[in-house]
N, C-alpha and C positions, 0 to 999 in steps of 0.2 A: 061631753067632749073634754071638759077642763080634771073632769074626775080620772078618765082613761093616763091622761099629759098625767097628773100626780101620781098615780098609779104607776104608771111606767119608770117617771122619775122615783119615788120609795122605792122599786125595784133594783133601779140601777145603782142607788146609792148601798143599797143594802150587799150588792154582789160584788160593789167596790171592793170591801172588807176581806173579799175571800179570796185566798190565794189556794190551788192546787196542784203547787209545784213541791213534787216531795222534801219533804225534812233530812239532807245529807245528817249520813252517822257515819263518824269514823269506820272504817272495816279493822276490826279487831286481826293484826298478826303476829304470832307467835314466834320470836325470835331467839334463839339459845344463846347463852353469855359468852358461848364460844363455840367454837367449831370442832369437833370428836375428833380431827382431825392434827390441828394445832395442839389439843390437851396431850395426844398421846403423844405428840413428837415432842416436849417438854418433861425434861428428868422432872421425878417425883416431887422434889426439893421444890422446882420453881412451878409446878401448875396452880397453884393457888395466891400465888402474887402477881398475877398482873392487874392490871387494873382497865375498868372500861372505859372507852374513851369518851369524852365529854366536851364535842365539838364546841370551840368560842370565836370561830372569826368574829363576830361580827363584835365582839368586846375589843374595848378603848385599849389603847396599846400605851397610849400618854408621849409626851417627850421627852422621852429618855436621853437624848442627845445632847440638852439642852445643861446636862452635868456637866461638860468638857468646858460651858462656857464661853463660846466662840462665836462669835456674833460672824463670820464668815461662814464657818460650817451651818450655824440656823439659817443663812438665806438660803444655802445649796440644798438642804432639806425641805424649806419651802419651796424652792423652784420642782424638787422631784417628786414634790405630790403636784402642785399644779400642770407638772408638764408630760405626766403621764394620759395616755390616752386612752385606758382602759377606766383610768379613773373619770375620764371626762365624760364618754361615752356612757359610763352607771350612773351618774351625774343626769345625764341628755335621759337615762331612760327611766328616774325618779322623777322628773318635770313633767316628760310624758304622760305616766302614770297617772298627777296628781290632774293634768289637763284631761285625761281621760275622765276619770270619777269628777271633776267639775263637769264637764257635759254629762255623764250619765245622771248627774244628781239632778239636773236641771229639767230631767223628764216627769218630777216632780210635780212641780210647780205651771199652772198653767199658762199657755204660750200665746200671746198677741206679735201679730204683725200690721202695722200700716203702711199704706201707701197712698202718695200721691202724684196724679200724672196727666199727659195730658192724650190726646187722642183723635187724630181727623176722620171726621164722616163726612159722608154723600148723600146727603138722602135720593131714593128714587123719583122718577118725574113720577110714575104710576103712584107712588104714596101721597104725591103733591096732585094729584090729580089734572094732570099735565100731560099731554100728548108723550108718546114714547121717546121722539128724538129731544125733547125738551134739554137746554141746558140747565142744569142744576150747579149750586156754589156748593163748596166744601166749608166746613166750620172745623173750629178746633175746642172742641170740648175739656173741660180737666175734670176728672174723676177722682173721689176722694174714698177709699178704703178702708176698712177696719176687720179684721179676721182673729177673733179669742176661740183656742181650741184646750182640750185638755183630757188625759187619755185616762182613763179608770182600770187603775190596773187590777181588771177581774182574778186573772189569774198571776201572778206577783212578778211577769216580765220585770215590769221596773224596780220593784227590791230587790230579787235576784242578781238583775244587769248591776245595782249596785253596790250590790254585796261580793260581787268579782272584781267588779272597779276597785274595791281596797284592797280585796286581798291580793290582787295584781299589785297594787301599790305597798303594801307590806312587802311583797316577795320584790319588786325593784330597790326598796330601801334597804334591804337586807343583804341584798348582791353589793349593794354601795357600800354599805359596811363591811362586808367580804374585802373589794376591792380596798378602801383604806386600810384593812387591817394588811392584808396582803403585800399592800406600797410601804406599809409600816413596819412591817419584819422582815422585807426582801430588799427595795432598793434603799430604803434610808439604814442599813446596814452598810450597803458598799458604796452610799457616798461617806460613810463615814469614814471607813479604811480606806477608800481611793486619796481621801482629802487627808486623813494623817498619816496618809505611808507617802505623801507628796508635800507634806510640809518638813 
């Protein structure tokens, strides 16, 4: 009997290891530097000077504002990152994110729960060997609990589930970044001109 139990458990611990959830590979696409389109509507002279673009929201913008000197204009530029609500809201959805991959990373590690409580019984008269209309007292019993579980991720649910947790949380940090850069080249422009074309 105790050889089948070891037996069973070397099995299970052995198929812990294996995950058969396929290995993502980029899909390879083919994208032209331009469109046959655009080339040909460009005089000869300019089809070979433009340049590709090299998307950088999510790069530090700095505080450029901060030249003029103006200890009035740097609160009004604090106030219009803090009081934007796009900014707040990618903000609310990087916390999420990170509270998300915290519980998914937690399916890790194995999970206990106790409890303690308490509980009223009756015993039967027929159990007390007691005529049937017998009256019987009720007790209050307290039960004490203990439940350690822990899931073997055969097939890699749980790496996977937390290998989306981050890259959900990359792609929320990244939007974050978006949005500051965003408040960073759009509104703290026209607090600046609102605020020097009003002083």
């Amino acid at each position: 009997m105790a050889d089948r139990r070891l037996t069973a458990l070397a099995v299970a611990l052995s198929l812990a290891g294996c995950s058969l959830a396929p290995k993502f590979e980029q899909p390879k696409v083919e994208t032209p530097n331009a469109f046959k389109q655009e080339a040909l509507a460009l005089p000869e002279s300019e089809r070979g000077s433009w340049k590709v673009g090299e998307p950088a929201e999510a790069q530090p913008r700095g505080e450029w504002w901060k030249a003029f000197g103006d200890s009035t204009l740097d609160q009004l530029e604090a106030a219009a990152m803090a009081e934007n609500p796009g900014l707040q809201a990618a903000a609310a959805r990087v916390l999420q994110a990170r509270a998300v991959l915290g519980i998914t990373e937690a399916d890790r590690i194995p999970q206990v729960s106790v409890g303690v409580g308490p509980f009223n019984t009756r015993p039967s008269p027929a159990a007390q060997g007691l005529p049937a209309d017998a009256n019987t007292s009720s007790r209050t019993l307290w039960r004490a609990n203990a439940v350690a579980s822990y899931e073997l991720d055969l097939f890699g649910r749980v790496k996977n589930s937390i290998g989306a947790a981050q890259k959900d949380l990359e792609g929320s940090e990244a939007i974050f970044q978006s949005w500051r850069g965003r408040t960073s080249s759009c509104a703290k422009p026209k607090v600046t001109s609102t605020y020097s074309g009003a002083a």
